[in-house]
N, C-alpha and C positions, 0 to 999 in steps of 0.2 A: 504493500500500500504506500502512496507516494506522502512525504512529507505533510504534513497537514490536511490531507487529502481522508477524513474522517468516513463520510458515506456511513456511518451510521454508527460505528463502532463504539460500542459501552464503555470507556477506557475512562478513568479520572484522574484530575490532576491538572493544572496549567497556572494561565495567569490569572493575576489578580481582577481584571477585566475583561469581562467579555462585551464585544462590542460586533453591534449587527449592522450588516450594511444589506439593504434591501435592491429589487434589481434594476429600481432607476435611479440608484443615489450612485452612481461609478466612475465620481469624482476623488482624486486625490484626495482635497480638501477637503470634501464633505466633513462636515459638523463633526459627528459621528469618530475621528479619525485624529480629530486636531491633535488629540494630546497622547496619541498613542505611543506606549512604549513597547516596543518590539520583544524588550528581552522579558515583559511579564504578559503582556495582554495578548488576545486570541479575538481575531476578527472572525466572524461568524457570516455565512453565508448559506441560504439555502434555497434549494428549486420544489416548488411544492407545487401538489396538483391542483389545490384550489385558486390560486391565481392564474392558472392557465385556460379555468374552464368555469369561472365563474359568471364570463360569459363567453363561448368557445371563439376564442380570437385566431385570428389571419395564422393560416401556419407560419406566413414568414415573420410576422411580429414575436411569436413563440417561438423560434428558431434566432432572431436578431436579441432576443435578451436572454435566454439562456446562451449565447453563444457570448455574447460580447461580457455577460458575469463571469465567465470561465475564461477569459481571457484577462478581467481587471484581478480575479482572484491568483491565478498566473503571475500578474506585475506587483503585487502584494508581497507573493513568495522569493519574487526573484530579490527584492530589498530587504528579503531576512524576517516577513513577518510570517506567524503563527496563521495560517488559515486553515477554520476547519468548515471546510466544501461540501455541504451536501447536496446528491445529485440527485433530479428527478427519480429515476431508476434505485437509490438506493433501499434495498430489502425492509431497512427500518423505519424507511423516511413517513414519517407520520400524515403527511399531504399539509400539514397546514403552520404556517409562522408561528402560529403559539405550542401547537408540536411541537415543533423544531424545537423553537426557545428554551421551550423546560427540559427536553433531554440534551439539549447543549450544556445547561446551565449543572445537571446531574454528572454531566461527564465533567466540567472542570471548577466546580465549587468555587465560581467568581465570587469579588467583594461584592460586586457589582456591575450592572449590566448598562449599557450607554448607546443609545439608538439616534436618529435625527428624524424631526417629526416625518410623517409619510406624506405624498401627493393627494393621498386617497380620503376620504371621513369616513369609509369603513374601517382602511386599517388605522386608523387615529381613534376610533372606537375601541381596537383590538387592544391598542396601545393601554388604552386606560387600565382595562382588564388585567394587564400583567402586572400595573403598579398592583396591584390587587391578590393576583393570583402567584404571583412566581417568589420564590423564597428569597429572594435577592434585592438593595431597591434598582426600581428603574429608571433612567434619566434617561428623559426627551429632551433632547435640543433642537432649537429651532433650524432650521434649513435656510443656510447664508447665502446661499447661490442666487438668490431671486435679489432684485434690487427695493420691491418691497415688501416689507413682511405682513404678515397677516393682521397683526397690531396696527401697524402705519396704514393697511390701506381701513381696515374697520373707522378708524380715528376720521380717514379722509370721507368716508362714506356717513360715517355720524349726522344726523337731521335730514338726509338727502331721500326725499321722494323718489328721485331715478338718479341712477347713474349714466355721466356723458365720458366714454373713454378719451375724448380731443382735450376734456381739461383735467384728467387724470395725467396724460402723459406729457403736457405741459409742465406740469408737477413731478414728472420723471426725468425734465429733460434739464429742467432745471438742476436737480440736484447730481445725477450722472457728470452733468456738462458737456454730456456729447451733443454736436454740432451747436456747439453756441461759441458766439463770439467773446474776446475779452471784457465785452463791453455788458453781457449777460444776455445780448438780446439772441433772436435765433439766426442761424445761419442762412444768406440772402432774404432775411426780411419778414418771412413768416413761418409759420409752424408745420406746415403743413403742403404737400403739394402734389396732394394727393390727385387734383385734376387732372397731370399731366401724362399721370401712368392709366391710362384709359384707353391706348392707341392698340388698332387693331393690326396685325401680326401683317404686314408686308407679305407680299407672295413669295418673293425670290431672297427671301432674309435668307442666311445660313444657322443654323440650331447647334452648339455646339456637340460633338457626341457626349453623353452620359455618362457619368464620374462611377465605374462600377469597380469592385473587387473579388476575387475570386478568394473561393472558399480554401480555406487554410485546412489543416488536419482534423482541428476543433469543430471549425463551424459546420467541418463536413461529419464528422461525427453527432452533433448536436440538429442539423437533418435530419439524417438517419430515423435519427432519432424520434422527432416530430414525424416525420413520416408514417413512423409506425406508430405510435401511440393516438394522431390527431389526422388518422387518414381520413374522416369525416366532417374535419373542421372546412372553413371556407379559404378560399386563396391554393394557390399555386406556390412550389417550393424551386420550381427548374429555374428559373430567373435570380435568385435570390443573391444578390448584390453589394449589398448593403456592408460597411464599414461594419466593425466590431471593435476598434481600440482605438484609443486616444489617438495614438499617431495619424491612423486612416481619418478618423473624423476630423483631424484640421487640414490632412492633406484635402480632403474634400470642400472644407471650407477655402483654402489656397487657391484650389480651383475654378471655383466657385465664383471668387472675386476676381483673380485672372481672363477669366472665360464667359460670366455670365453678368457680371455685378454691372455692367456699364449700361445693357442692354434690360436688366429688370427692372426699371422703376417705369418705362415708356409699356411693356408688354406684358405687367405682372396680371392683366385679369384676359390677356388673349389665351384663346384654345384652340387647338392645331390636333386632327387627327393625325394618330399613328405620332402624336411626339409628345408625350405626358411630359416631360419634365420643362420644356421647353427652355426660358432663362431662370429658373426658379433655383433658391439655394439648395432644396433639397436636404437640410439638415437638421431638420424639427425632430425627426428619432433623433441625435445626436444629441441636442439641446435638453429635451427632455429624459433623458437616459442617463444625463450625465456625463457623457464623453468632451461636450463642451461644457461652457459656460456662453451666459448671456454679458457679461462681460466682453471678453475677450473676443467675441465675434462681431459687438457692437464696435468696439475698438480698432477690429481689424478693416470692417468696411470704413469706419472713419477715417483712417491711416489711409484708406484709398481715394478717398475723396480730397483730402488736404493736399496728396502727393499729384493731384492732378488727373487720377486713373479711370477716375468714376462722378457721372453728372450728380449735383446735389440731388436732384429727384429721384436718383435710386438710391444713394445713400440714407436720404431720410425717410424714403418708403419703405426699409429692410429694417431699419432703428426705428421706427414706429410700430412694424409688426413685434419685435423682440419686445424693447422697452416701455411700450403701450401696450398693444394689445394684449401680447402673452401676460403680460405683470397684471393687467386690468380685470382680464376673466378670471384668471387664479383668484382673484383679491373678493371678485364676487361670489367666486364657487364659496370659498370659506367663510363668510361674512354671513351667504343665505342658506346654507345648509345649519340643517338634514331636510329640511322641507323644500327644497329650492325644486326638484325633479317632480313633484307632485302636481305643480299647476298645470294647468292647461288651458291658460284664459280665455282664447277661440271655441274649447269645446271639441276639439277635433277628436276624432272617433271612428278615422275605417280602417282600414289593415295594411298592413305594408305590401305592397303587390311583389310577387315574384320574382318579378327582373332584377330585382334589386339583389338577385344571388345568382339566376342565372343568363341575365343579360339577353336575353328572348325577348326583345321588344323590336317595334319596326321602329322607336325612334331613335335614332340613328347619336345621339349626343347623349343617351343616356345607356344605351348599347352599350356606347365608346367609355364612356367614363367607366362604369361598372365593369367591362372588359379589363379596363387599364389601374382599376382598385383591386382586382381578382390578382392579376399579373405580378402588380408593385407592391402591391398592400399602400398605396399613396395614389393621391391628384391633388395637384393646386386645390389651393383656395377658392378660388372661381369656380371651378368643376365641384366643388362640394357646397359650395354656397347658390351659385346661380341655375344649375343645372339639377345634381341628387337631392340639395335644399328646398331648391325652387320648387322642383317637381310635388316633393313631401309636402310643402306647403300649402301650395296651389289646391293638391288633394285633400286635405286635413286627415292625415294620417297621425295616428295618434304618437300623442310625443315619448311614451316610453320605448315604442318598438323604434321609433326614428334612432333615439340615444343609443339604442343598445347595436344596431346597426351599424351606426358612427364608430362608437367603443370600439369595436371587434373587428373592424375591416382594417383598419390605416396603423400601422407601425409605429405614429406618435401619438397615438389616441392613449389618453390617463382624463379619468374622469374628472378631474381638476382643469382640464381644458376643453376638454369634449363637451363636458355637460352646459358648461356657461354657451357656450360657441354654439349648435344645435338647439337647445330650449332656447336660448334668449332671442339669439342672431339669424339663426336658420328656420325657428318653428315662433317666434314671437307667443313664445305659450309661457312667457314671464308678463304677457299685458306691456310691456314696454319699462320693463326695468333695467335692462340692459341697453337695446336699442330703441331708437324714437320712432321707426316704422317696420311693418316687416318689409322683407325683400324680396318683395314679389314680382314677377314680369312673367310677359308675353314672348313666344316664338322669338319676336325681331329683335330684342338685344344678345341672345344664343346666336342668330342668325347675325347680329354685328361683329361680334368678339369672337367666332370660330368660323370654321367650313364646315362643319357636322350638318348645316340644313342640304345641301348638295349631295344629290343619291339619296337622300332622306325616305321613307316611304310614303310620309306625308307633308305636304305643300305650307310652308310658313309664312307664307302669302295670303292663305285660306283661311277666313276666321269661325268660318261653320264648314259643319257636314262632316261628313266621312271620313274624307281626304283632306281635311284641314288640320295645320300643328295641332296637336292637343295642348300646348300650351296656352294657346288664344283663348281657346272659350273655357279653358281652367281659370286660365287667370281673372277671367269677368265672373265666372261663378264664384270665383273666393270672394270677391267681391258683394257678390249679391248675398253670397251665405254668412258674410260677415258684417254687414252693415251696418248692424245694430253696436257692434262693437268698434267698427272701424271707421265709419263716415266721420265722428267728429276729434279726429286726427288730422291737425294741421296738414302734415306733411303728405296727406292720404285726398287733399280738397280738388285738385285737378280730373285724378281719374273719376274721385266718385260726380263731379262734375257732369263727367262726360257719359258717367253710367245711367244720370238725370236724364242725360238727351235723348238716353233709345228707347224704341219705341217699344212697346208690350210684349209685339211678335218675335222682334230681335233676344229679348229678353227670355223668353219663353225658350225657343230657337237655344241658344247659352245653355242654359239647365237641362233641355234634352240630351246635345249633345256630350254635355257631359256627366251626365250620370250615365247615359249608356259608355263610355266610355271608361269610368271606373267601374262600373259591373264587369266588363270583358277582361280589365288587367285585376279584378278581383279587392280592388280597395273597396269593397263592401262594409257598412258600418257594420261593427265589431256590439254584438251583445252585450249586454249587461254594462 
């Protein structure tokens, strides 16, 4: 049995702490770590089957974090520390973190145990439980990585009826300092510039090719693996690409800004068949796993931006996603939980249709996306907001089956981003606590921002009938099915305007087509 490489084994005796790193804290730094001393403490690591199938995730998401922890536990050992590894497969592995925990704690009679809080408020539940249950005491410390903590953002949300992330991350940007001038103001004048990255994808642009890595002896082991154990889960394992260690995740980042940074702030919401990544970082598993830091990648695009390498509107488009928005939804997942996933302010209630696992649909942009989330376990932000979002929206499909879709397909899905992002952003089933409107559209901006309408099976020019986008007369029936909610919404006064003007027949005409239309892909309202 290899050096600290435990897998299950009864043995007692170690150091004076034990200290747990879970498998998206796979930072040096982590909390967790700060004050580790090598020649007493014993970092603890384990793979267990209830986070793999609590709701059965993307084999490659299951494959990219057991692979990439057996890799940070690897770089642990090579600096001389105590790691004791427990593997999915091992005989005695109890399947669950508090498992683990107590027969860790049985095998080396720490003084005590030292963890960094979790992403999750299930496992920050679990947490409590062991101050309680485990014969040791437990110390939770807070998770430094985020620039703000749970405290800071609660404090900034305090008295506030809704949150606006544009003055959240005003409040971010200030204190970071990144892209602001000596003078404190922001860099060329305003905060924001966001209008500029709305440009639709040039025909004859070149894409650069796709930043992949070939599986090493581990990660090809840790397939295997998944392969056999989640031959039923969703996603594809042949593609599987993805970084597993620090060095790979900033080489990716290096390339990133070399090759894409200059061209993503003009093309971050275009869609392009047959080219998922297009100029996008592609490094949100990294960021959230812990291979980066939001730091250091904010840094790094700003270092390109100063150096001349990169136009300010992609550089503050990329430091807005990281240091706004990531920092923002976090701030709210924790502020409105445990009750945050329970709303449903629309009332939406039919079933999540089929395609949405096996891509059997004649429209052609949702084919493509769900093809290319099967594939990657990933799509831009656009592709889950304007198209998978849209779609769910449009339908009112109910918000728990939407989250747990989100959760389970995408590689950097952790409920601490997913859920804010989906309920708030994507299903407006928070009423508008997050966002000020939902994101709702028609055929014609998919038919702006991509070529998925061409070869389509259906005409995105047609706003009824048969052979018309089904986005068209979705998007006017969420409209009519929400009015009572939605009409007196500022930001909502134009279309419901325009939904004044038609006429009876036209209105009638909407609603046929699309209930028959959710009857055929099966979002039928759900019972009970």
């Amino acid at each position: 049995m290899a050096r600290g490489d435990h897998g299950g084994a009864e043995s007692k005796g170690g150091g004076r702490c034990l200290r747990l790193v879970l498998g998206d804290q796979l930072t040096p730094e982590i909390a967790a770590l700060a004050d580790l001393d090598p020649r007493r403490d014993v970092v603890l690591m384990v793979e267990v089957h209830d986070e793999t199938v609590y709701v059965p995730h993307h084999k490659q998401k299951i494959a990219f974090i057991l692979s990439a922890m057996r890799h940070f536990a690897q770089e642990l050992r090579d600096r001389g520390v105590d790691v004791d590894y427990v593997k999915l497969d091992a005989k005695q592995n109890t399947g669950s973190f508090t498992g683990e925990l107590k027969r860790a704690i049985a095998r080396h009679a720490p003084d005590r145990v030292v963890v960094t809080e979790p992403g999750e408020w299930r496992v920050w539940q679990m947490m409590q439980d062991w101050r309680e249950e485990c014969a040791v005491p437990v110390e939770i410390r807070e998770d430094e990585r985020f620039v703000c903590s749970r405290a800071e953002f609660a404090a900034w949300a305090d008295g506030r009826k809704s949150y606006r992330m544009e003055f959240f991350y005003r409040e971010m940007r200030r204190k970071t300092g990144f892209l602001m001038t000596q003078a404190g103001e922001p860099e060329g004048g305003a905060w924001n510039f966001d209008a500029e990255n709305r440009k639709k994808l040039p025909a004859k642009i070149t894409v650069p090719k796709a930043t992949a890595f070939s599986p090493d002896t581990i990660t090809q082991e840790v397939i295997d693996l998944v392969s056999r154990r989640f031959d039923n889960h969703f996603g594809d394992l042949a593609g599987f690409a993805w970084a597993v260690t620090r060095k790979d995740a900033r080489a990716a980042l290096t390339r990133f800004i070399n090759e894409r940074l200059d061209n993503y702030g003009d093309y971050q919401d275009a869609m392009k068949r047959d080219e998922p990544f297009l100029f996008h970082a592609v490094i949100a598993p990294y960021l959230n796993i812990g291979l980066l830091t939001a730091d250091e990648v904010c840094r790094a695009v700003e270092a390109a931006y100063r150096a001349g390498r990169a136009p300010l509107n992609a550089a503050e488009g990329f430091i807005r996603q990281v240091i706004g928005w990531r920092e923002y939804v976090r701030g709210i997942y924790w502020h409105q939980m445990p009750g945050y996933a329970d709303t449903n302010a629309l009332g939406a209630n039919r079933k999540l249709p089929d395609f949405y696992w096996s891509a059997q649909t004649g429209m052609a942009c949702l084919r493509a996306c769900v093809e290319e989330t099967r594939a990657n376990a990933y799509a831009h932000h656009i592709q889950r907001l304007m198209v998978l979002g849209n779609f769910a929206l449009l339908a009112g499909v109910t918000p728990r089956a939407v989250q747990e879709w989100y959760l389970l397909v995408y590689a950097d899905a952790y409920e601490w981003v997913e859920l804010p992002n989906v309920h708030g952003m994507v299903l407006f089933a928070d009423g508008g606590l997050l966002a000020s409107k939902p994101y709702a559209a028609s055929g014609a901006y998919i038919d702006r921002m991509s070529d998925y309408c061409k070869g389509c099976a259906y005409d995105v020019r047609a706003k009824t009938g048969e052979k018309a986008c089904p986005f068209n007369y979705l998007y006017w029936n969420f409209l009519i099915e929400n009015e009572g909610h939605l009409s007196g919404n500022p930001r909502m006064g134009m279309p419901y305007r325009n939904l004044a003007r038609m006429s009876p027949e036209r209105r009638k005409q909407i609603v046929a087509d699309a209930q028959r239309f959710l009857e055929d892909v099966g979002a039928v309202v759900e019972e009970g």
